[in-house]
N, C-alpha and C positions, 0 to 999 in steps of 0.2 A: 504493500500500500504506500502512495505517495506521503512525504513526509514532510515537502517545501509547501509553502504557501500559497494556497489559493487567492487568484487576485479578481475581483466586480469591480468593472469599470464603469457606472452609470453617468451618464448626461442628457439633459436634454436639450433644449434650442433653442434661445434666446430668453433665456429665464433670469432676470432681472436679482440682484443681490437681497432687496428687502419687503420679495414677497414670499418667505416660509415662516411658519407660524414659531418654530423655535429663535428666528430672526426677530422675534415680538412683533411680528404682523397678524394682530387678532382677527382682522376680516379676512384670513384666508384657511382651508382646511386643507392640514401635511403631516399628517399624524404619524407617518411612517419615513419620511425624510426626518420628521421632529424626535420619533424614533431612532432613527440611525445615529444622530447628534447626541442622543443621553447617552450610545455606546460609546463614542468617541469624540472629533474635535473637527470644532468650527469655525473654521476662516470669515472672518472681517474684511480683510483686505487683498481677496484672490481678485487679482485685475486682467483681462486678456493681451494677450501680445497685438491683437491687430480686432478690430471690435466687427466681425463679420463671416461668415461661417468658412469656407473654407479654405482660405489662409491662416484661421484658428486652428483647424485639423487638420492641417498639413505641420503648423509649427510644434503643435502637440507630438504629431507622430516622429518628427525626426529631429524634438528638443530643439531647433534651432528658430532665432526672431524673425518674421517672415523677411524683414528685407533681406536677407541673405541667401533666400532664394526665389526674390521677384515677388515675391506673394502682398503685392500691393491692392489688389481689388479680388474680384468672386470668383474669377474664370482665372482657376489656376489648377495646378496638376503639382502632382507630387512627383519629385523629382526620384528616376528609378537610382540613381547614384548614391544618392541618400539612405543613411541605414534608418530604419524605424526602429522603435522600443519593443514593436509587437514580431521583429524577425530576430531581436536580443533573445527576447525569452522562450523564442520558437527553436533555438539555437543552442540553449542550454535546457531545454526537456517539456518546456510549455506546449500543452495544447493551446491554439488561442481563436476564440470562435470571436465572432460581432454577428450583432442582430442589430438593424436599424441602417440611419443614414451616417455613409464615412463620409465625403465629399472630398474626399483624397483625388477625384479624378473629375471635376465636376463638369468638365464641357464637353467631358467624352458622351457618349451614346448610350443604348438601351442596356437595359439587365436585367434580361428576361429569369431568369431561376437564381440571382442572390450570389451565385458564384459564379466573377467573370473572373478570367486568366490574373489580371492586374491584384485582384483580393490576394491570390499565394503569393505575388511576389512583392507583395507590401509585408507578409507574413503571416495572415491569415488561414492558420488549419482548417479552420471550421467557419468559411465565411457565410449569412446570411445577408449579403448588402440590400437594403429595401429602397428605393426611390423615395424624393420629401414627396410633401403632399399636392405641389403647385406640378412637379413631374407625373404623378399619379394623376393630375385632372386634365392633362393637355391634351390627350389624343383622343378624345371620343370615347369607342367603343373598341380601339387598340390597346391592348397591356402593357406599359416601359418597362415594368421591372415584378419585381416578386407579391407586392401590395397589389399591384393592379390587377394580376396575373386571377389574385385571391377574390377581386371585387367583379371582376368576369366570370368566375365560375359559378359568383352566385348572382348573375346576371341585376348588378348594383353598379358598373363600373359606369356604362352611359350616362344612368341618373348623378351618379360622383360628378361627371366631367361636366355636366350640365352645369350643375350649381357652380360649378369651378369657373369658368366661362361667365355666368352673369356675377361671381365674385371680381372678376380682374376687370372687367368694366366699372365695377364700381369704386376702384381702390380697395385693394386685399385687405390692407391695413384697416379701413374702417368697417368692409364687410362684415359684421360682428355679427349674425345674424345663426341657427344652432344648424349644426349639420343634418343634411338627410340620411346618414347613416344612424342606424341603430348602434349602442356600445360597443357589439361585441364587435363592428365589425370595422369601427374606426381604427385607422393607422397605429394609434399610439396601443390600444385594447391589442393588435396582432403582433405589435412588437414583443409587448409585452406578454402573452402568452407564450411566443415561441421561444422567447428565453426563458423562462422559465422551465419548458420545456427541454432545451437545448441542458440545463442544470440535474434536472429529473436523471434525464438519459447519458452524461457524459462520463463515464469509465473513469473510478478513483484510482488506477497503476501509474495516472503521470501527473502533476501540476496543472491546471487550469489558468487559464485567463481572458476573461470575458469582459467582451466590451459593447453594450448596451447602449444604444440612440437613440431617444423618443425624437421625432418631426415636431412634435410641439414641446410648448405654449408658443409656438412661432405663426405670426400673423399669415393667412386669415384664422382669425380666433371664431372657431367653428365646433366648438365642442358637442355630442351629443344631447339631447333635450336632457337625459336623464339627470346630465352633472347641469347645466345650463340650469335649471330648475332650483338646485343649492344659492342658487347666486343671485336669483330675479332680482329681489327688490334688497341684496344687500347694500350696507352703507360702505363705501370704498375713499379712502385718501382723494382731497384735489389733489393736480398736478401742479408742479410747480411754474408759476405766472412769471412770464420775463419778456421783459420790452427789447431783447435782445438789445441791449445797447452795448458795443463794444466785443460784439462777437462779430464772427467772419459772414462775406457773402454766403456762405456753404451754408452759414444755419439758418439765414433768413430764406433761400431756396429750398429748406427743408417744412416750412410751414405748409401744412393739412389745411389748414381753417377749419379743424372742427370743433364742432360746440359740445357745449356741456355736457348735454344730453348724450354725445356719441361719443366721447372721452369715456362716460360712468359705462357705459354697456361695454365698450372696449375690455374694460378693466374685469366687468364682472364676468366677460366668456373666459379674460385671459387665466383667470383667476379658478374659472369653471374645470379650464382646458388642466388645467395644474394641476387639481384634485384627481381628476384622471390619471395622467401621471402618478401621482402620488400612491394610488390604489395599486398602481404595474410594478412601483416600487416594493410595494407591503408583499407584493405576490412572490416577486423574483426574491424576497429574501427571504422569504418562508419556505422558498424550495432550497436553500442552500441550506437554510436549517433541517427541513426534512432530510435532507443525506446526512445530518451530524456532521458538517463541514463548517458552521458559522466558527467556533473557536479558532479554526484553520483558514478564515478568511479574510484578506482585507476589501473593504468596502469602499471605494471613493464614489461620491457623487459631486456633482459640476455641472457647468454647462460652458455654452465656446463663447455665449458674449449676454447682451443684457437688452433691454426691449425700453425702449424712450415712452410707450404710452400714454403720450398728449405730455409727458416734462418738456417744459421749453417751445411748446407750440409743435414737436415732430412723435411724431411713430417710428419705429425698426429700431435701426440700431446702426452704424458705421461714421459715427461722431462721437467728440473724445470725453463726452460729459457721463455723468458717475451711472449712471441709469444704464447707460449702453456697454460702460466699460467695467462695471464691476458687478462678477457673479458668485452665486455661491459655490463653498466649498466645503466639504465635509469628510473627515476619514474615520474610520474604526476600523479594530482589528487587533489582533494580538501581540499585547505589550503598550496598547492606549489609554490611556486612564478615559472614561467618560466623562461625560457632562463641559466638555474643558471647551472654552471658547480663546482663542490668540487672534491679536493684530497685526500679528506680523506682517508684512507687505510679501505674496504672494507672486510671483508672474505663473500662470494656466502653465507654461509650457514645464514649469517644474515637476508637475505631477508626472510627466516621464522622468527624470531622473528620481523620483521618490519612490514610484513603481518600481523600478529597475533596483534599486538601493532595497528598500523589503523583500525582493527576490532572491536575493545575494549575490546579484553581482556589482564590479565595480563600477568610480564614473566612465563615463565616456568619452574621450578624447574629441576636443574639437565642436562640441556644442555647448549652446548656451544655457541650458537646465541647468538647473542646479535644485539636489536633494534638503527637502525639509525634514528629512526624518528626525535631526535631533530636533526640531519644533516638537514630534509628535510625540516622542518620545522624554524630552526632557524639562516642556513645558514650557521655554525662553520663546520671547517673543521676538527674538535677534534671526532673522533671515535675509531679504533684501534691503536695501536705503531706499530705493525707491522703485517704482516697475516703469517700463516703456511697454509704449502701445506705437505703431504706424499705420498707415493707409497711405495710397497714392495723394489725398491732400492735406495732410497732416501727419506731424512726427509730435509723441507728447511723452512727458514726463512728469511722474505721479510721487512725492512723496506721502509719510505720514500727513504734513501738513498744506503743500502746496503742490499745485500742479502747474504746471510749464506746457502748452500748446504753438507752436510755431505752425500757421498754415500756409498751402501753397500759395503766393502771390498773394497774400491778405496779412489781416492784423495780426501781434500775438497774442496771446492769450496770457494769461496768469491771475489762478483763484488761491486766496487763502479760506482754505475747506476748513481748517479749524474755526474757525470764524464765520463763514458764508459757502456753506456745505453743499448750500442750492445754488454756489455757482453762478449768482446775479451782477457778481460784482468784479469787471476787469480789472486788477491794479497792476497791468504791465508800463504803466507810466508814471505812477507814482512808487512802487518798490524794487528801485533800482539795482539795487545790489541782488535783491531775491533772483532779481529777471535775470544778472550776470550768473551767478550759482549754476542757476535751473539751466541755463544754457548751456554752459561747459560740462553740466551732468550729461545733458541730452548730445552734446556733440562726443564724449568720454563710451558713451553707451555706443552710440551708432557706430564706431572705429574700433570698438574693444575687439578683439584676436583676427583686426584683419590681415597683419603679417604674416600668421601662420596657419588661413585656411585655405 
């Protein structure tokens, strides 16, 4: 019988830092993410390398900051050169399945059965790659990938594609309105069965590692009536109000104009969409327990970025304010004390070296991960000074207390978060010296080990 550590990789999709209920957000139900966090420990300050889905999981998978391999917008590809975290521990004895969306390949083409050629030699044993949800409604009454494949057979994929179609006309983002699927048979519901599944049936003679993608709470916020129904007439946080002054063209071209009204329903699908999730969470951990493997397992859950929902006048996510850029984090597992919450400053792409580090092997030569195990382990809230994020129109830099935004061909930015958390107030012309700091961090960060890659 295997005797190294089993590893659960859970995330989902643009789920926002201070909407789980162990996060003291009382209008949301996560009883089983809230769960996971009394076994172990939860990040404050886990911030994304690049605030958008798949130059997030592509930096994840091979530790490195996207600028260093192009990974400035959505339409990017994992570069085959690149070693990933998931062909380290394929390498030394892991089986390593996925269920859900990788976006490792994101402009490539259909995948029809979950395992195309590209899953093995990213390092995937056991791959189920699923299509998001906006790839599952494009084609009609044609199946892209394994979800769709599923919603054809039970002659539901037309009606899908329909509502998908009068959603993109309407803006996905506001489309808030409950899905035409029943539970069982929504995206995040079949994720979350077949890993559970995949856990039930997966052979204890070798190590595991699974890695787990829900498509949601990612806009359109379409959750089915059942969960939708939780949420009707809840009361939800405003968002935060700003006359954008002192912010770049990019955020005033990111303005919805939407009102009140469509901001509160936004929140209460996205919120709906979550509690789903969170039930696929309770599932998939109840079957690692049912094999008698929880003491044997570490648990991370995350996501690749965070969701603006009416903060600042925008929706999504690919701008550098706290909403879009900071998600949760959570680990347990053996040798974690529970209930522990740390501030430490966090960058996403670490949880592959912390992965790799719990597995037992060493770091890795030449990437920019870097392991928190002694956080988890020894409780210090000493990890990074600060995190970096980029995108093609912005490079930013996040401490505990200030954040630093340079964007393309526009103003800079600089907020002090200890003070104005909500980010309404630019002082890159009155704290001078801060603005010098922040700079040399952010130019120190962007050159760090280019000699020797």
């Amino acid at each position: 019988m295997n005797t190294k550590p089993n590893i659960l990789l859970i995330m989902d999709d643009q789920h926002r830092f201070d909407y789980l209920g162990c996060a003291g957000a009382d209008f949301i139900q996560t009883p089983n993410i809230d769960r996971l966090a009394a076994r172990g420990m939860r990040f404050t300050n886990c911030c994304v390398n690049a605030p958008v889905c798949a130059p997030m999981r592509v930096a994840l998978a091979t530790g490195l900051e996207p600028h260093r391999f192009g990974g400035t917008g959505n339409n990017v590809f994992l570069p085959l050169s690149r070693r990933t975290y998931y062909q380290r521990l394929r390498d030394v004895g892991y089986r390593v399945g996925c269920c859900g969306k990788l976006d490792l390949a994101k402009p490539a083409g259909k995948n029809s059965d979950g395992a195309r050629p590209p899953c093995f030699a990213w390092g995937f044993t056991h791959p189920i790659e699923c299509e998001g949800k906006m790839h599952a409604g494009q084609g009609g009454d044609i199946p892209f990938g394994p979800y769709s494949e599923y919603l054809h057979s039970k002659g539901m994929l037309q009606k899908f594609s329909d509502d998908y179609s009068r959603r993109r006309a309407s803006n996905y983002a506001l489309s808030a309105w409950d899905s035409v699927l029943d539970t069982e048979d929504f995206e995040d519901t079949y994720i979350g069965r077949r890993s559970a599944s995949w856990i039930d049936e997966i052979r204890d003679d070798y190590p595991w590692h699974m890695y787990v993608s829900f498509v949601g709470p990612h806009d359109p916020f379409d959750p089915p009536t059942e969960y939708a129904d939780k949420y009707r007439n809840a009361e939800m946080p405003p968002p935060i109000r700003d006359s954008l002054e002192g912010k770049p063209r990019t955020a005033h071209a990111r303005q919805v104009g939407a009102t009140d009204d469509q901001i509160l329903d936004c929140r209460r699908q996205y919120c709906a969409a979550t509690t789903l999730i969170d039930d696929q969470v309770g599932a998939i951990i109840d079957a690692v327990e049912g094999r008698g493997m929880l003491d044997n397992t570490y648990i991370v859950f995350s996501s690749d970025h965070g969701e603006m929902l009416g903060d600042h006048g925008m929706f999504t996510k690919s701008v550098p304010y706290e909403s879009s850029l900071r998600v949760p984090l959570i680990v347990a597992g053996p040798g974690i004390e529970g209930g522990q919450v740390s501030d430490a400053i966090v960058e996403l792409i670490d949880v592959n070296a912390t992965i790799c580090d719990l597995a037992g092997l060493g770091p890795q030569e030449a990437i920019d991960a870097r392991s928190f195990r002694p956080v988890l382990e020894a409780g210090t809230d000493e990890h990074r000074q600060e995190a970096l994020s980029t995108l093609r129109h912005f490079r930013c830099i996040r401490t505990k207390r200030w954040k630093y935004v340079e964007n393309e061909n526009d103003i800079t930015e600089l907020y002090d978060l200890g003070n104005d958390p909500s980010e309404l107030n630019n002082k890159a012309e009155e704290e001078t010296e801060v603005l010098r700091e922040m700079r040399g961090r952010l130019g120190t960060r962007l050159l760090e080990g280019q000699w020797n890659r």
